[in-house]
N, CA, C and O atoms as a DFTB+ gen file, in Angstrom:
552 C
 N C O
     1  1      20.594      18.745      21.522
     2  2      20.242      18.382      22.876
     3  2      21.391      18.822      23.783
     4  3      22.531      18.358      23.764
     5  1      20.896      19.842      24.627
     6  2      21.950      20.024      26.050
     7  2      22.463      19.293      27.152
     8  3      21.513      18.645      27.592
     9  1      23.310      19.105      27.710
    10  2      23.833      18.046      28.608
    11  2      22.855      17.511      29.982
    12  3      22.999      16.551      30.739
    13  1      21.796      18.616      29.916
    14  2      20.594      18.806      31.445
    15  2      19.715      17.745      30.571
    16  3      19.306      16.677      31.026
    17  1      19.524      18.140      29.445
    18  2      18.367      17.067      28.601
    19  2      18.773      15.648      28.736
    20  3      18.087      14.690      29.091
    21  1      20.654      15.722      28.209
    22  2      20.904      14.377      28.275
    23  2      20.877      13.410      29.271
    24  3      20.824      12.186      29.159
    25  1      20.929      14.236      30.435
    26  2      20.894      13.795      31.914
    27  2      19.876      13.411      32.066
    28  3      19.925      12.256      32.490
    29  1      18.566      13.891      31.901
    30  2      17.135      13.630      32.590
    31  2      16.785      12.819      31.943
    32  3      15.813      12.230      32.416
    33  1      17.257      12.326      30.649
    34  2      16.758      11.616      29.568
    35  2      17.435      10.078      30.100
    36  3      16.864       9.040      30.433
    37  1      18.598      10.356      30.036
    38  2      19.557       9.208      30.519
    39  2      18.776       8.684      32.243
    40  3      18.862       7.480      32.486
    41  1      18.336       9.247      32.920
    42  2      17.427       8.921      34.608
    43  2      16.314       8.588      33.670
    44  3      15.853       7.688      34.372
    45  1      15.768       8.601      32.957
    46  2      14.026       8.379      32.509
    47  2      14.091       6.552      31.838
    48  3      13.201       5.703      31.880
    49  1      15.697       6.439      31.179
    50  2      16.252       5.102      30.038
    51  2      15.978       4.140      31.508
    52  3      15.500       3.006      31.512
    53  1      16.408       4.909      32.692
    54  2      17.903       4.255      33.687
    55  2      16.113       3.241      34.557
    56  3      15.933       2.078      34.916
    57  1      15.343       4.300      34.548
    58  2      14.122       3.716      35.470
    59  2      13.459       3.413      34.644
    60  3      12.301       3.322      35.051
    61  1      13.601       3.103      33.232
    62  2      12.396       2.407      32.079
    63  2      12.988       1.115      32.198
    64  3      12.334       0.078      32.092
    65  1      14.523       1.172      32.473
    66  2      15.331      -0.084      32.509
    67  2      14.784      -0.814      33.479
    68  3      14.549      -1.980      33.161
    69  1      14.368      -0.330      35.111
    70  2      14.062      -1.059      36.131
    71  2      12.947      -2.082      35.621
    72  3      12.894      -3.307      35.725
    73  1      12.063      -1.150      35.026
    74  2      10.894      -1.815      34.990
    75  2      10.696      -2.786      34.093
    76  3       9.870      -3.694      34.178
    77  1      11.858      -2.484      32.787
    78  2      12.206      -3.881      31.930
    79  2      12.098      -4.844      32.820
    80  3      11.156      -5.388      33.396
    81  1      13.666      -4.990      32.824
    82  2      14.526      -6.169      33.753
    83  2      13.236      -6.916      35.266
    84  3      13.316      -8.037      35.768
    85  1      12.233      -5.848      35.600
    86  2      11.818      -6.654      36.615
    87  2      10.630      -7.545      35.899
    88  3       9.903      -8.238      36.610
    89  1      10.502      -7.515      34.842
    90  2       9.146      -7.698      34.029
    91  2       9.563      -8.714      33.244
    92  3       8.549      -9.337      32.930
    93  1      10.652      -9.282      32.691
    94  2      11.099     -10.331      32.204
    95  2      10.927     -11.312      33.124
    96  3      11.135     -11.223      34.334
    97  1      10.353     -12.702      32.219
    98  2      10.094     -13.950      33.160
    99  2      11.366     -14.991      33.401
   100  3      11.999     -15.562      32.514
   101  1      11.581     -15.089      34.883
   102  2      12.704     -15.319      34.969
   103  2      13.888     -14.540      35.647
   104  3      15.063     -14.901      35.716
   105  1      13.393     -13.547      36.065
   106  2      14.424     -12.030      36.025
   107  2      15.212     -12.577      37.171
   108  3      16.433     -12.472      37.049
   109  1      14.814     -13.073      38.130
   110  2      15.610     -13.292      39.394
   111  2      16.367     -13.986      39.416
   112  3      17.196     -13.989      40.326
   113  1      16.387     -15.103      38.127
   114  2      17.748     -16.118      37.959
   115  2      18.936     -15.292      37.092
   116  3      20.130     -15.554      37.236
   117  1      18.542     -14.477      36.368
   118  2      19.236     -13.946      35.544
   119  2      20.269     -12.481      36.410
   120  3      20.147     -11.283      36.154
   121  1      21.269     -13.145      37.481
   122  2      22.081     -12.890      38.288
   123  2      22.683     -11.177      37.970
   124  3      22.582     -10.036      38.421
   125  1      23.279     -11.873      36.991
   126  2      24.001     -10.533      36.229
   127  2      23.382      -9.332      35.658
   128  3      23.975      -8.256      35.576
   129  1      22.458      -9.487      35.356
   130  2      21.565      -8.692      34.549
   131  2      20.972      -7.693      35.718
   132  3      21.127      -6.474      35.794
   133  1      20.362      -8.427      36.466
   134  2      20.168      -8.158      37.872
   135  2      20.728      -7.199      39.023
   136  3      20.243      -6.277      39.679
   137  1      21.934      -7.818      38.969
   138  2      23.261      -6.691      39.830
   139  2      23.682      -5.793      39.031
   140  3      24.073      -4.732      39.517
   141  1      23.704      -5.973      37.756
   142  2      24.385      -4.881      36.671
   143  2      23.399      -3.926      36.705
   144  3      23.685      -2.899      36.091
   145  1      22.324      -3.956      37.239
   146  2      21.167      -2.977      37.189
   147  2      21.152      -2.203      38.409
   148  3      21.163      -0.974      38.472
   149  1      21.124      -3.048      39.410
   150  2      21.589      -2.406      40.806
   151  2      22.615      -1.434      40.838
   152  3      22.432      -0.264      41.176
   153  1      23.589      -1.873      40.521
   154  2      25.078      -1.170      40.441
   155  2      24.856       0.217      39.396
   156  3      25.805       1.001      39.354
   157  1      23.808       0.486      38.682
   158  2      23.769       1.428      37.538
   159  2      22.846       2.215      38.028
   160  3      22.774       3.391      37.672
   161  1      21.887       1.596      39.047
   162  2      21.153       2.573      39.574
   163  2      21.480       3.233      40.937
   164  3      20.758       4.125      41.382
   165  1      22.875       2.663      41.774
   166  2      23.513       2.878      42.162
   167  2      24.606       4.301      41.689
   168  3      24.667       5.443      42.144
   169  1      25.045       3.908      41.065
   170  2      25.789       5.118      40.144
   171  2      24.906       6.108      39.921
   172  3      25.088       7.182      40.496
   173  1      23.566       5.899      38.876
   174  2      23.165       7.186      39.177
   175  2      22.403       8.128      40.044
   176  3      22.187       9.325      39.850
   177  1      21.969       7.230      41.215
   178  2      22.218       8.038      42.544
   179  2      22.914       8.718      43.088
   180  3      22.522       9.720      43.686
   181  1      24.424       8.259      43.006
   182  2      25.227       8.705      43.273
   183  2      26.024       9.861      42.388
   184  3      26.923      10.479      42.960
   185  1      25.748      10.132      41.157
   186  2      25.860      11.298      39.830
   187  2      24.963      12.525      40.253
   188  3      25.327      13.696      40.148
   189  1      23.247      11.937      40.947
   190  2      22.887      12.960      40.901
   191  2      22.929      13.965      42.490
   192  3      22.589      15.105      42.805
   193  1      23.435      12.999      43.058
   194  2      24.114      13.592      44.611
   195  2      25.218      14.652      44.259
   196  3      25.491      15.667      44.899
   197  1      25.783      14.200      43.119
   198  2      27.234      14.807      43.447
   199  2      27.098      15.733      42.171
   200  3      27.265      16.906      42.504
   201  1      26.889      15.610      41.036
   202  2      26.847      16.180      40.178
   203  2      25.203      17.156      39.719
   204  3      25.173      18.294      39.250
   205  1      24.228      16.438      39.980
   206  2      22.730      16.355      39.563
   207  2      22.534      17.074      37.906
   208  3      23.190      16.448      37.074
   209  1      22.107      17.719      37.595
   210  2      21.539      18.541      36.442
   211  2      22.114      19.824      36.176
   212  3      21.335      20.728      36.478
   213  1      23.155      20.197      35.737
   214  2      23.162      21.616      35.757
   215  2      22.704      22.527      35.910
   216  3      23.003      23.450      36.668
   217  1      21.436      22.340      34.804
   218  2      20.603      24.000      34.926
   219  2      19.753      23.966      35.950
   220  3      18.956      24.896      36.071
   221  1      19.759      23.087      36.714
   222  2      18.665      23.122      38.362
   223  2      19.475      23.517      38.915
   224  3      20.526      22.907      39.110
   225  1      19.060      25.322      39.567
   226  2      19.893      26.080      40.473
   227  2      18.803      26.857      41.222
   228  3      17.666      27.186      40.886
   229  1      19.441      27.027      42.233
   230  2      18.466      27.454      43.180
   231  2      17.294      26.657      43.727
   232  3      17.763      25.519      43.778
   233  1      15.702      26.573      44.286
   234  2      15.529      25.640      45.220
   235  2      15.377      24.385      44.257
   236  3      15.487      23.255      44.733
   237  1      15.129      24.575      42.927
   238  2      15.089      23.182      41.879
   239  2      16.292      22.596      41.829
   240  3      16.330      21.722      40.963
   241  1      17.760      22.810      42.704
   242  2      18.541      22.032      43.073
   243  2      18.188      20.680      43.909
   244  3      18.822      19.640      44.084
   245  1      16.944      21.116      44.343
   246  2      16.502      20.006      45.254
   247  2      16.106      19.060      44.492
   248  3      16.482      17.969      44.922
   249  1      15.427      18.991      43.416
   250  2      15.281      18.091      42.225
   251  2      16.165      17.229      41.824
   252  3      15.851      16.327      41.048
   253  1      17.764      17.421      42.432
   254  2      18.562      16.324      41.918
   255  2      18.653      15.480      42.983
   256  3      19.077      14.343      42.775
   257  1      18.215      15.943      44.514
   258  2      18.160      15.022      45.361
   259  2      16.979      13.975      45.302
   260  3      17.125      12.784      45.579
   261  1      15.585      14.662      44.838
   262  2      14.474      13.525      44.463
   263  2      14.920      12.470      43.969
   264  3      14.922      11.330      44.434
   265  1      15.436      13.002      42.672
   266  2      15.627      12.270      41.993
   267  2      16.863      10.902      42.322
   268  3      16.757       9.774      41.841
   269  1      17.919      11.332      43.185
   270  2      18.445      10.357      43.607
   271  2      17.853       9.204      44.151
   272  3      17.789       8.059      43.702
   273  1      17.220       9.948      45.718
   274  2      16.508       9.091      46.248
   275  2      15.374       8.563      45.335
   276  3      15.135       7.391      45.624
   277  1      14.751       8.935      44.534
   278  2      14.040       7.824      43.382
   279  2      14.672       6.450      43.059
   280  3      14.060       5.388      42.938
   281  1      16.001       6.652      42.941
   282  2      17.180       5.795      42.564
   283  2      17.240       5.074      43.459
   284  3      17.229       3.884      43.145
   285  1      17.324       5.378      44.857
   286  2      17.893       4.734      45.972
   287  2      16.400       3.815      46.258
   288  3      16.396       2.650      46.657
   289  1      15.210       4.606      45.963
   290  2      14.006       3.807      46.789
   291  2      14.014       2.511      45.359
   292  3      13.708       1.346      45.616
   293  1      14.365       2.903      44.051
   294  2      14.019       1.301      43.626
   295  2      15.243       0.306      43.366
   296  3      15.326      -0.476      42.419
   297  1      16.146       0.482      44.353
   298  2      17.344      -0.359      44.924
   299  2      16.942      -0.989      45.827
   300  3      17.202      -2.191      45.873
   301  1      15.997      -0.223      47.070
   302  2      15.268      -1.051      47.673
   303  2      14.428      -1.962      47.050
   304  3      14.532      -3.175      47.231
   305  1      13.839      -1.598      46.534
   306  2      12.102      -1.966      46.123
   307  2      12.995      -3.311      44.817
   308  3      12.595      -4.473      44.743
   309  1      13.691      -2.989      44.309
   310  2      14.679      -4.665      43.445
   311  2      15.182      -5.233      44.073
   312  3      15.251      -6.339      43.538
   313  1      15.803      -5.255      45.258
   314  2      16.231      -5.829      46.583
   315  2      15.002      -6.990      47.211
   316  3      15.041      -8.216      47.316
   317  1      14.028      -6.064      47.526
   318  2      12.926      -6.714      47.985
   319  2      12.183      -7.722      47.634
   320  3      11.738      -8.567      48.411
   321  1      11.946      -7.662      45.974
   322  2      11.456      -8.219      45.073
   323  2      11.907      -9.341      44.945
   324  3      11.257     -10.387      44.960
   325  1      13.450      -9.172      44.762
   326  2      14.476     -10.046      44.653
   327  2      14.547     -11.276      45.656
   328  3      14.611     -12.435      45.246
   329  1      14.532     -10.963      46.900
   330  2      14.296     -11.740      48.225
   331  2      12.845     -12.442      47.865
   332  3      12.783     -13.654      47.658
   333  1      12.081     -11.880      47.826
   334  2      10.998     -12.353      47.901
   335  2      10.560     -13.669      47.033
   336  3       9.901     -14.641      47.403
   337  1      11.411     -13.251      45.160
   338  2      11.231     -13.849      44.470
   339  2      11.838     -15.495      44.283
   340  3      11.342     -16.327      43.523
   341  1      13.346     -15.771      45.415
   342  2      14.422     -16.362      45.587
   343  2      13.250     -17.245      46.704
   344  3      12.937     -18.315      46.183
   345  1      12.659     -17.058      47.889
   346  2      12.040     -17.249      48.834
   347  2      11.049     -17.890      48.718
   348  3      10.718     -18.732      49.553
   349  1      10.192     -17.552      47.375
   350  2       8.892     -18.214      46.553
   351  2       9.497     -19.578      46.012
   352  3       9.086     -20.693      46.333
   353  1      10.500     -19.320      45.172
   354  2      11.129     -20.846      44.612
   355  2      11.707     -21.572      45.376
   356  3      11.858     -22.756      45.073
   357  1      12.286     -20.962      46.821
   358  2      13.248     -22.212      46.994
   359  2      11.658     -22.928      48.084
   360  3      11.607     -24.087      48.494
   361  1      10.691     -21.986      48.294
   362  2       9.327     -22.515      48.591
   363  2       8.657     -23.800      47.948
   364  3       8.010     -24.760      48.367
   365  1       9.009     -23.461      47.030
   366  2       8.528     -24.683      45.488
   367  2       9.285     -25.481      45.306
   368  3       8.841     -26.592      45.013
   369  1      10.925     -25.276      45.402
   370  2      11.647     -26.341      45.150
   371  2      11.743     -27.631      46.670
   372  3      12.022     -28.830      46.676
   373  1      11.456     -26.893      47.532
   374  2      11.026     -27.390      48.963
   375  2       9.679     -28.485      49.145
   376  3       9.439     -29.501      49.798
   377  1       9.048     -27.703      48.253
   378  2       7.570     -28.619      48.585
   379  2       7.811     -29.754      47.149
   380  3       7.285     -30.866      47.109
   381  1       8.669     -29.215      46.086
   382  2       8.744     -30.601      45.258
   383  2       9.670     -31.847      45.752
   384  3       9.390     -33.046      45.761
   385  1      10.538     -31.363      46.050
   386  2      11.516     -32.530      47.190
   387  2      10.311     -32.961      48.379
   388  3       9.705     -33.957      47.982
   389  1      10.037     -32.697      49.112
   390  2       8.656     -32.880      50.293
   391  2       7.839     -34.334      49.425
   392  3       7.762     -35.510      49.781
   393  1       7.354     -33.686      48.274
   394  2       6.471     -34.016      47.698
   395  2       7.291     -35.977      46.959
   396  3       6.770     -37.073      46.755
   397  1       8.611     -35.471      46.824
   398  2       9.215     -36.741      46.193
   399  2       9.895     -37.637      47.100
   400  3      10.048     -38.796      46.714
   401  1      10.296     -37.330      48.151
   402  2      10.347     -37.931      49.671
   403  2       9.732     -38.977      50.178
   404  3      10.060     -40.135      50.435
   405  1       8.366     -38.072      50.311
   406  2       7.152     -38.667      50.445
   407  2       6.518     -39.854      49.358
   408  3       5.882     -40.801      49.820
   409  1       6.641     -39.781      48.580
   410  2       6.580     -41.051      47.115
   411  2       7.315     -42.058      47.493
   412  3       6.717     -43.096      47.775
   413  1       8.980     -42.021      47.614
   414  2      10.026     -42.687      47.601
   415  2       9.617     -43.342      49.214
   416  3       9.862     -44.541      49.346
   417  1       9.130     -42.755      50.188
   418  2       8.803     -42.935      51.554
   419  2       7.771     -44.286      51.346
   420  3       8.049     -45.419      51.738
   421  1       6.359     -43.850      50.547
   422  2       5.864     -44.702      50.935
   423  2       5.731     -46.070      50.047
   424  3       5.179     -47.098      50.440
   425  1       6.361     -45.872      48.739
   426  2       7.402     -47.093      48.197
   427  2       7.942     -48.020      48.717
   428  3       7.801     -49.200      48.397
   429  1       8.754     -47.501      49.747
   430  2       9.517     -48.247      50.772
   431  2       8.757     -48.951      51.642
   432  3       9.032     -50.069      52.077
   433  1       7.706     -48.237      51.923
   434  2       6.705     -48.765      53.244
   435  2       6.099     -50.216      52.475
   436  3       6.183     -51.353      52.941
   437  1       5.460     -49.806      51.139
   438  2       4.903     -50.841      50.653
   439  2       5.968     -52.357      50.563
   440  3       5.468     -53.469      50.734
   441  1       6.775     -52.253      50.406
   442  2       7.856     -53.144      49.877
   443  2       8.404     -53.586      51.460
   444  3       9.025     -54.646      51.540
   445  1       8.188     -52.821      52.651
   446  2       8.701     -53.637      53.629
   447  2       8.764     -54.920      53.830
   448  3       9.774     -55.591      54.038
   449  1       7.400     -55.346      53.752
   450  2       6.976     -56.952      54.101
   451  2       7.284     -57.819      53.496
   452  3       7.065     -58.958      53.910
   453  1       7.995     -57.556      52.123
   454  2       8.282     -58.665      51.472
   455  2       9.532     -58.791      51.041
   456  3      10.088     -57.836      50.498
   457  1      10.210     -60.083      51.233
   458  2      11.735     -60.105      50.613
   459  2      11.704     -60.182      49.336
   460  3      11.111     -61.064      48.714
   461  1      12.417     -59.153      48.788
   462  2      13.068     -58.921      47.608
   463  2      12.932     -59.895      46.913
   464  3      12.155     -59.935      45.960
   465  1      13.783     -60.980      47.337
   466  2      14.223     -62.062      46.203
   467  2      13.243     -63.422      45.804
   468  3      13.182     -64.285      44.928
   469  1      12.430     -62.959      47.217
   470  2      11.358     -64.274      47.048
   471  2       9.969     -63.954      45.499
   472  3       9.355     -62.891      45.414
   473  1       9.787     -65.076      44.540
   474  2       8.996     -65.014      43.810
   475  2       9.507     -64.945      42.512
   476  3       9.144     -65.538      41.496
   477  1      10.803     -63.776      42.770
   478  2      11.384     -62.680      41.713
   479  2      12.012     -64.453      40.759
   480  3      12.155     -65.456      41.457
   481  1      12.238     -64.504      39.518
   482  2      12.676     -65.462      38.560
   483  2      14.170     -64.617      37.928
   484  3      14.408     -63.569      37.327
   485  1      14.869     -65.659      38.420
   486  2      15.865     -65.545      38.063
   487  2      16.670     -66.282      37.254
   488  3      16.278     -67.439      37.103
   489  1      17.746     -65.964      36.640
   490  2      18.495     -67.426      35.443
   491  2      19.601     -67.896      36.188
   492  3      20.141     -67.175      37.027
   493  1      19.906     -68.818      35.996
   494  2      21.326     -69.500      36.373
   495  2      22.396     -69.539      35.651
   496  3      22.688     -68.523      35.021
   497  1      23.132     -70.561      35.573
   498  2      24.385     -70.349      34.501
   499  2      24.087     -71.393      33.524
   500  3      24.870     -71.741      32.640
   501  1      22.910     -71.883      33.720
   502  2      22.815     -72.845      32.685
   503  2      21.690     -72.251      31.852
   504  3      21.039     -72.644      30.885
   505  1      21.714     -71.074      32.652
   506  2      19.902     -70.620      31.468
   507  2      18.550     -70.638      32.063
   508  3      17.701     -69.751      31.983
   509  1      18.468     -71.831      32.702
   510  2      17.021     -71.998      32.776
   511  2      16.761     -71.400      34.169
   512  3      17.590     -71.216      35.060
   513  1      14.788     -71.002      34.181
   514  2      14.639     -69.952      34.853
   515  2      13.946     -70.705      36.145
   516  3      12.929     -71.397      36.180
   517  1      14.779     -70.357      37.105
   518  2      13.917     -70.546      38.245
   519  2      13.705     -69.620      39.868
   520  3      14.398     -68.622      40.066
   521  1      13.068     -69.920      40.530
   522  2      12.851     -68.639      41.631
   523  2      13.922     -68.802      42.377
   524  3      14.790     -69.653      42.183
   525  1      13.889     -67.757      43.510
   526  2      14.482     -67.618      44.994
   527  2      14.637     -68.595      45.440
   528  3      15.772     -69.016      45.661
   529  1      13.293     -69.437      45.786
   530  2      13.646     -70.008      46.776
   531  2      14.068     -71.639      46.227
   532  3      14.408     -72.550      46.982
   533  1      13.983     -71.703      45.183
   534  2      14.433     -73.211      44.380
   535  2      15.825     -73.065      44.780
   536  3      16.472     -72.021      44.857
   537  1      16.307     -74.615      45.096
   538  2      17.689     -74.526      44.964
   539  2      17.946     -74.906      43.520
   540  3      17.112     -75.303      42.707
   541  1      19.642     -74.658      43.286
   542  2      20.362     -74.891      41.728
   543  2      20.626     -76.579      41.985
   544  3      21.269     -76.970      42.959
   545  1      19.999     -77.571      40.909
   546  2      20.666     -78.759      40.747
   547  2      21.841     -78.984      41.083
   548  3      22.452     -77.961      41.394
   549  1      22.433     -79.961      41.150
   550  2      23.421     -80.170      41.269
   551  2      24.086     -81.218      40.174
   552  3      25.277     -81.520      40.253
């Protein structure tokens, strides 16, 4: 295998990779995995700007610019995803707090009218059980 093969082969791993990493459930928490992908498809945008393919000479030089910008459009397009995907959960984690608020809210409402301590049976220091509103012997 020639170094042009290894190149095109290595861009074909680099965008089979995108489509891994976006396809795993979960992908958007998994931070590192995430940016380490960015940053690699970053790089080889930037390889095939500066370096591209060897044996593409003449107007198939332009082929290493596609191919960059291929690179560059799914930096966007994992960017996007990314936002979107962060935006959906903190959506969900929003409406489950909302949702437990609202419980704890009307808990409270129910329990307004009545004092706490009245009814409730309580012990003394001698043991025996009596309510709120009893007084302790003397």
């Amino acid at each position: 295998m020639d170094r042009s093969t290894a190149i095109l082969l290595a861009a074909v791993a680099i965008l089979a990779g995108n489509r891994l990493v976006l396809s795993l459930p979960g992908w958007h928490r998994r931070r590192v995995v995430f940016w380490g992908l960015q940053l690699v498809n970053l790089a080889a945008a930037c390889f095939m700007i500066v370096y591209g393919v060897p044996d593409l000479r003449g107007l198939a030089f332009y082929a290493n610019w596609v191919i960059a910008l291929l690179f560059m459009l799914h930096i966007v397009q994992n960017n996007s995803r990314y936002v979107a995907a962060h935006k959906a959960a903190r959506a969900r984690t929003e409406a489950e707090d909302g949702q437990r608020r609202q419980a704890v809210l009307q808990a409270l409402r129910r329990g307004e009218g009545r004092d706490p301590g009245k009814g409730a049976s309580r012990r003394d220091a001698g043991g025996s059980t009596r309510t709120a509103g009893d007084q302790p012997a003397d």
